[in-house]
N, C-alpha and C positions, 0 to 999 in steps of 0.2 A: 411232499415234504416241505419245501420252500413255498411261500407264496409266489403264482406266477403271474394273477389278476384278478379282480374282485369278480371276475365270469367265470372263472375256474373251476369245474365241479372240486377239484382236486386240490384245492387251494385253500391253508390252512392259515390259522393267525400266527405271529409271532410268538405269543404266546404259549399256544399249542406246539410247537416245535422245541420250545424251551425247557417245558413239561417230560416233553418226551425224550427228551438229547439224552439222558441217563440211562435210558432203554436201546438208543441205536446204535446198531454194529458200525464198523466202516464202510461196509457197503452199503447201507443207507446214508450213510454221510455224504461219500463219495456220488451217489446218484442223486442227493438233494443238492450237493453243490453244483453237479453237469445242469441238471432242470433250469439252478437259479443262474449260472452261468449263461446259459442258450437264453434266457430272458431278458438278460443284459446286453447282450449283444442282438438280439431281434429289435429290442426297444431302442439303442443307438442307430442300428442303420433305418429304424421308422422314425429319427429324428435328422439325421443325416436327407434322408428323402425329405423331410418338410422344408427340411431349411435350402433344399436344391431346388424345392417346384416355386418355395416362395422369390429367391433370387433369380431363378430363370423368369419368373411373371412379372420382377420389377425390372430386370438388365435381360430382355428378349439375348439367346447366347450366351449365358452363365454359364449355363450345364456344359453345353460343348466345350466351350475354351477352361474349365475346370477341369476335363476329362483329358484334355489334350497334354495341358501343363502336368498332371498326374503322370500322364505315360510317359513324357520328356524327363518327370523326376527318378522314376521308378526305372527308364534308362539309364542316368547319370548317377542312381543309386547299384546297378547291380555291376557298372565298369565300375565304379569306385572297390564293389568287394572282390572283382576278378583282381585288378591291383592289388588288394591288401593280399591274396592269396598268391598273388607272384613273390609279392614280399619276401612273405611267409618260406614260401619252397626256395628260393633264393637262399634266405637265410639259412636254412637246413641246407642242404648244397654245400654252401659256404665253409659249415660246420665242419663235415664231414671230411671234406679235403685234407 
């Protein structure tokens, strides 16, 4: 549906999908958007990976202490949403009295 790479047997021009939009149901829509969606996101994390082998090859230890700091945030990130969530039932509580 989507183009996903100039190697793609399945891989059609812009063009060709423009032509066609008049003719496709929602669920071809819907499965040419998931296709170019998974594209988007394969090609981020194959850019995500270059830019992690190139700074691990210049700062020997990037990768590590990127991964590290990552875990330390995505702690400080998930007590921040257990508090919003006390808040939250606090204030229903509260209400209810």
């Amino acid at each position: 549906m989507f183009p996903l790479s100039p190697d793609d047997p399945d891989s059609v021009s812009e063009e060709d999908v423009w032509r066609s939009a008049p003719h496709m149901d929602i669920e071809q829509w819907l499965e040419g958007l998931r296709r170019f969606d998974q594209s988007l996101y394969n090609l981020t994390a194959l850019e995500v990976w270059s830019i992690a082998q190139t700074m691990d090859h210049l700062t020997p230890g990037f990768w590590n202490r990127f991964m590290e700091n990552r875990q330390a945030a995505v702690r400080q990130f998930i007590q921040r949403q257990g508090q919003r969530q006390e808040k939250r039932e606090d204030g229903e509580s509260g209400v209810e009295s």
